[in-house]
Phi, psi and omega in degrees: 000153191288130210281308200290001184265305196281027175263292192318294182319307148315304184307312120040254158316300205280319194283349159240041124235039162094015195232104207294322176310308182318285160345277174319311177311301170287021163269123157266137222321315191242041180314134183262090195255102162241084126072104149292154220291149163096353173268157192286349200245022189270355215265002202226021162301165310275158157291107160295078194088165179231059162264225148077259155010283193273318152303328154298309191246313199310288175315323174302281159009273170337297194298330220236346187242101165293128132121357177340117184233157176235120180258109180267101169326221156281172211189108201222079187215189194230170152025225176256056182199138188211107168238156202247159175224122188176184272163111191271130174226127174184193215234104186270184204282310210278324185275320209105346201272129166293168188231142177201042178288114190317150143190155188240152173215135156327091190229137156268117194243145194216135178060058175062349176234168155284092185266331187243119171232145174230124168272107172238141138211178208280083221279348168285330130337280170308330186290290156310327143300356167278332160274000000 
């Protein structure tokens, strides 16, 4: 298996069990992270390193999503690039409405990190849970 799938694949692991440190260690100082557009946490693309990060998408999350999981599909690439295919599940705070959305997400690793993430799902889905 491609070393960077089993990097994507650890990162994975660390963001569901909670281990923000864990998670972080496989970033790089000048990770490029962006949102996809029309989703609520795009407006402050992009994020730059990860502090950045965490404070922008980790945290919001946190604020605004109960139980929020990332159900990690497949997990696919060549060389330095990898995307996961898998399924945003929560719950949200304000409305009550679940959430139950496709979503892929894109990573470029260089050196061993993560330097690039491109997020899509399906922002109408997601929209709707908001309202």
């Amino acid at each position: 298996m491609n070393s960077n799938v089993v990097l994507v694949r650890e990162l994975y692991a660390a963001f569901a069990a909670g281990d923000l440190p864990r998670l972080l260690a496989h970033f790089d100082p000048r990770i490029v992270w962006n949102e996809a557009e029309g989703f609520p946490l795009s407006d402050r693309n992009p994020y730059v390193g990860p502090e950045a990060i965490t404070l922008g998408v980790f945290a919001r999350i946190a604020e605004e999503w109960d139980g929020f999981e990332v159900r990690v599909g497949e997990v696919v690439g060549s060389g330095d690039v990898v995307t996961m295919f898998g399924r945003y599940r929560a719950r949200h705070r304000r409305t009550g409405k679940a959430l139950d959305v496709q979503c892929a997400h894109t990573w470029w690793v260089a050196n061993g990190k993560l330097v690039r993430f491109q997020q899509m799902v399906d922002t109408a889905a997601v929209a709707a849970a908001v309202r």
